[in-house]
FIRO-361198 format. One record per residue (C-alpha): residue in one letter; x, z, y. Coordinates in pm, 1 decimal. Example, Ala and Ser with C-alpha at 12.3 -4.5 7.8 and 13.67 -1.06 7.14 Angstrom:
! residues 2
+------+----------+----------+----------+
: rest :        x :        z :        y :
+------+----------+----------+----------+
:    a :   1230.0 :    780.0 :   -450.0 :
:    s :   1367.0 :    714.0 :   -106.0 :
+------+----------+----------+----------+
! end
This chain:
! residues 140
+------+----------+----------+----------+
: rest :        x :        z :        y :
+------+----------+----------+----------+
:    x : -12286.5 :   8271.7 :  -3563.2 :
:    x : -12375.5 :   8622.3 :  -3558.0 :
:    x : -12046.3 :   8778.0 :  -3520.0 :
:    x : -11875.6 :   8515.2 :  -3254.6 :
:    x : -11735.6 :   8632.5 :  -2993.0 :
:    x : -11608.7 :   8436.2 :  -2652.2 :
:    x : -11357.9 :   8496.2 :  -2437.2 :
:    x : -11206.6 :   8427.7 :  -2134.9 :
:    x : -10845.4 :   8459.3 :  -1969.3 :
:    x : -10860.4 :   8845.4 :  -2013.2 :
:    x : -11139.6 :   8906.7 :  -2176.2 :
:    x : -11361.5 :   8897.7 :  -2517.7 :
:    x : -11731.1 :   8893.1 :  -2482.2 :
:    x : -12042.5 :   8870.6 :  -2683.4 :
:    x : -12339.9 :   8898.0 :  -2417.7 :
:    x : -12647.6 :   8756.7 :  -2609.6 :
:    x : -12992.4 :   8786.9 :  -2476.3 :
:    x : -13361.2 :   8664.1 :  -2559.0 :
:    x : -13544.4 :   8552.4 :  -2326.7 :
:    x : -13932.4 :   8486.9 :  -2224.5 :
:    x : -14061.8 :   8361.8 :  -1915.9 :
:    x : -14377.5 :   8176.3 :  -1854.1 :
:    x : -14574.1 :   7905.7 :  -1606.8 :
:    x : -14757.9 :   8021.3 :  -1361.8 :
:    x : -15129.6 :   8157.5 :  -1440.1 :
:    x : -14962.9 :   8100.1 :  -1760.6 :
:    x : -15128.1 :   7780.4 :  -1771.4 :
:    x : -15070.3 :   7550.2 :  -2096.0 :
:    x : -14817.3 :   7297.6 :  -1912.1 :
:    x : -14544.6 :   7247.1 :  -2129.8 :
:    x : -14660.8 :   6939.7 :  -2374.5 :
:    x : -14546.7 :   6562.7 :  -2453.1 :
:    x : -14324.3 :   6456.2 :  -2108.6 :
:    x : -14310.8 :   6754.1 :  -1949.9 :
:    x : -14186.2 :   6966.0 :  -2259.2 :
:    x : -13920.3 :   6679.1 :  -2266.0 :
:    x : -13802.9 :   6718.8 :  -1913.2 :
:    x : -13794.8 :   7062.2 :  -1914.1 :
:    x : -13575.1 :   7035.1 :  -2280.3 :
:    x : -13307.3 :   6814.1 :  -2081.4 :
:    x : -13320.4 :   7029.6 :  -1759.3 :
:    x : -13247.7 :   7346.1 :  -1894.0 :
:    x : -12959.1 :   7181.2 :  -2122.5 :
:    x : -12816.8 :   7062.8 :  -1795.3 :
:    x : -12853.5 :   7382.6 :  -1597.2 :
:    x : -12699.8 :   7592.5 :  -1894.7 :
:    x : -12413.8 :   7364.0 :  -1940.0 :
:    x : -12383.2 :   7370.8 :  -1549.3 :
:    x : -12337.0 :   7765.7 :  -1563.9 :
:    x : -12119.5 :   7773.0 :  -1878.0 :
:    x : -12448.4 :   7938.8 :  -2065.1 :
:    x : -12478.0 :   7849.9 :  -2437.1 :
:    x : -12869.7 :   7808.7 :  -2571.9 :
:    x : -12796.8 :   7939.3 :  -2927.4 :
:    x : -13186.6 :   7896.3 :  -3021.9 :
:    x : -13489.1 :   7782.2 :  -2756.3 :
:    x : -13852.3 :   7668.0 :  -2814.6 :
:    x : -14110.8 :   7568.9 :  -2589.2 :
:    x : -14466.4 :   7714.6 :  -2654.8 :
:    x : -14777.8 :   7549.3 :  -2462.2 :
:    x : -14803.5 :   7836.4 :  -2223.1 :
:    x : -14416.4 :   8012.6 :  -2259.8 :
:    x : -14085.9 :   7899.3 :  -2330.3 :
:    x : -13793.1 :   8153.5 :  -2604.1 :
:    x : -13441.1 :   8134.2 :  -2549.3 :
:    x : -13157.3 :   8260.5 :  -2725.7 :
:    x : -12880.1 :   8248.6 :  -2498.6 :
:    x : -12490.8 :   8343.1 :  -2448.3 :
:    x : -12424.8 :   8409.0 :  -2104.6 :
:    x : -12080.5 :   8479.8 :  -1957.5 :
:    x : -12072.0 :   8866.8 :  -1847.2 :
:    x : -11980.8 :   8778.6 :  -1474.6 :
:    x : -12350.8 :   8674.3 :  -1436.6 :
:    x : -12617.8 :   8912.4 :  -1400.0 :
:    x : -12930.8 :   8831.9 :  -1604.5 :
:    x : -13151.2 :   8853.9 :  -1341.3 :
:    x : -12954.1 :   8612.5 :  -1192.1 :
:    x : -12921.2 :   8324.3 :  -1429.1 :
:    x : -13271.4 :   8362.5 :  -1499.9 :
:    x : -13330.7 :   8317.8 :  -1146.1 :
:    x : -13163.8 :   8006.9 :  -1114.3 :
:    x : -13287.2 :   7864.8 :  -1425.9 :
:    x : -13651.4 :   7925.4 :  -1312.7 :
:    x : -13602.1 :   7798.6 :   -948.8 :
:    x : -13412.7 :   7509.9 :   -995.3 :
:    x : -13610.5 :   7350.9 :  -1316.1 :
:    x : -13906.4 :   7405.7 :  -1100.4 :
:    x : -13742.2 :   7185.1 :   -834.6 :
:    x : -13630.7 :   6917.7 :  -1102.5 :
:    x : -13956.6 :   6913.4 :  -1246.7 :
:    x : -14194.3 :   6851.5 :   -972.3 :
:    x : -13938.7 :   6599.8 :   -823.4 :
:    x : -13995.0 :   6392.8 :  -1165.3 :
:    x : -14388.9 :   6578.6 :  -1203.9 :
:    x : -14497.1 :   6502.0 :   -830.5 :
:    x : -14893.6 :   6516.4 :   -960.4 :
:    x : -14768.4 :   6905.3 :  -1075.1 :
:    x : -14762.3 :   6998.8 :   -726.5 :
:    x : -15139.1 :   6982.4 :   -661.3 :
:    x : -15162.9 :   7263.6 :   -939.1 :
:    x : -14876.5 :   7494.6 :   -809.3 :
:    x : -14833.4 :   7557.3 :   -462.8 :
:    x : -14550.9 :   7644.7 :   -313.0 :
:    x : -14334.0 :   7462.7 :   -566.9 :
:    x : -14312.4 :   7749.3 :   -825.4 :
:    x : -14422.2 :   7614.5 :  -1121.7 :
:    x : -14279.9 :   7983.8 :  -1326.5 :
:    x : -14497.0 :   8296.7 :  -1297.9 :
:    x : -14262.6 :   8602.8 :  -1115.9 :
:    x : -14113.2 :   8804.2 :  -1417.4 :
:    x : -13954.4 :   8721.9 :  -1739.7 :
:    x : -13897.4 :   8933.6 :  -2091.1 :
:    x : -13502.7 :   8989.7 :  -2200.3 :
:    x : -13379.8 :   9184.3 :  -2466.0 :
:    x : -12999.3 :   9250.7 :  -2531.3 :
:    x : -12946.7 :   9063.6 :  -2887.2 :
:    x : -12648.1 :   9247.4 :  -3024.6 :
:    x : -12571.5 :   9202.6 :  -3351.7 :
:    x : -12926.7 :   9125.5 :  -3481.9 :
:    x : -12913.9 :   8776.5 :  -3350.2 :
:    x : -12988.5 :   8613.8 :  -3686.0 :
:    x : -13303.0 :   8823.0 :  -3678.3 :
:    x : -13447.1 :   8750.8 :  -3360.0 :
:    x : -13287.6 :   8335.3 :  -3395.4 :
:    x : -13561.2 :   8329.2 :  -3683.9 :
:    x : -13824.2 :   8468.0 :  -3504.8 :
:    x : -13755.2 :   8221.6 :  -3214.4 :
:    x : -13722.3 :   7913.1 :  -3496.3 :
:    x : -14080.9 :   8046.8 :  -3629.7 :
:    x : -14215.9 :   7962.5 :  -3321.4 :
:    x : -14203.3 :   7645.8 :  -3468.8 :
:    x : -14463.8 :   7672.6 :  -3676.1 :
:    x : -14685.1 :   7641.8 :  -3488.7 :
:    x : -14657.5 :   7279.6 :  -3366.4 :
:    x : -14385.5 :   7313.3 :  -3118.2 :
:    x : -14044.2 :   7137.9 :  -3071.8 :
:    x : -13735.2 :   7328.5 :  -2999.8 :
:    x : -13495.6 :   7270.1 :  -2697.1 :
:    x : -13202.8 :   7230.8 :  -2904.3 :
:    x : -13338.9 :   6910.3 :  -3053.4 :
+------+----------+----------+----------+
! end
């Protein structure tokens, strides 16, 4: 896994990324239904972008991904997406979400990346260890 690389009709590509992004007031949101939502909406939204999640878990208050994105999307864009539209999906199947975030952003501004390179086994574990302490992963 480590060492695959994609490509496309003229090009080869291996742009892997972790990233961290949280709810807003980082408030401890993600659990039972909502965690499972959010699993199935991301899958979704990745497939719908051609993104691969390579490793993803949801923690109480912040959510890890490992992802694979094609390099004609920006980070900053995908990200962007993936945050505004899964807040959309989830207070459409949420509504009671709503009176806690206003304005329909249920994602704080901002989100952590870091370029994986070729230390994604590495930072796959670390993202697995999450685990540990009680949490599912999105790739379930």
């Amino acid at each position: 896994m480590a060492n695959k690389s994609y490509s496309l009709a003229h090009t080869k590509w291996m742009c892997k990324y972790h990233i961290v992004f949280t709810p807003k007031y980082r408030r401890k949101e993600i659990y039972n239904q909502v965690r499972k939502d959010l699993i199935e909406i991301f899958k979704r939204l990745c497939k719908y972008r051609g993104v691969e999640i390579l490793e993803g878990h949801m923690m109480p208050d912040h959510v890890h991904m490992l992802v694979a994105i094609l390099p004609k999307i920006s980070v900053s864009s995908f990200v962007g997406y993936l945050k505004g539209k899964s807040s959309l999906m989830i207070f459409e199947k949420h509504a009671s979400l709503k009176y806690k975030y206003g304005n329909r952003k249920f994602w704080a501004e901002g989100y952590y990346v870091s370029s994986v390179g070729l230390n994604e086994a590495t930072v796959a574990k670390y993202i697995r260890e999450q685990e540990a302490h009680g949490c599912s992963g999105i790739d379930d």
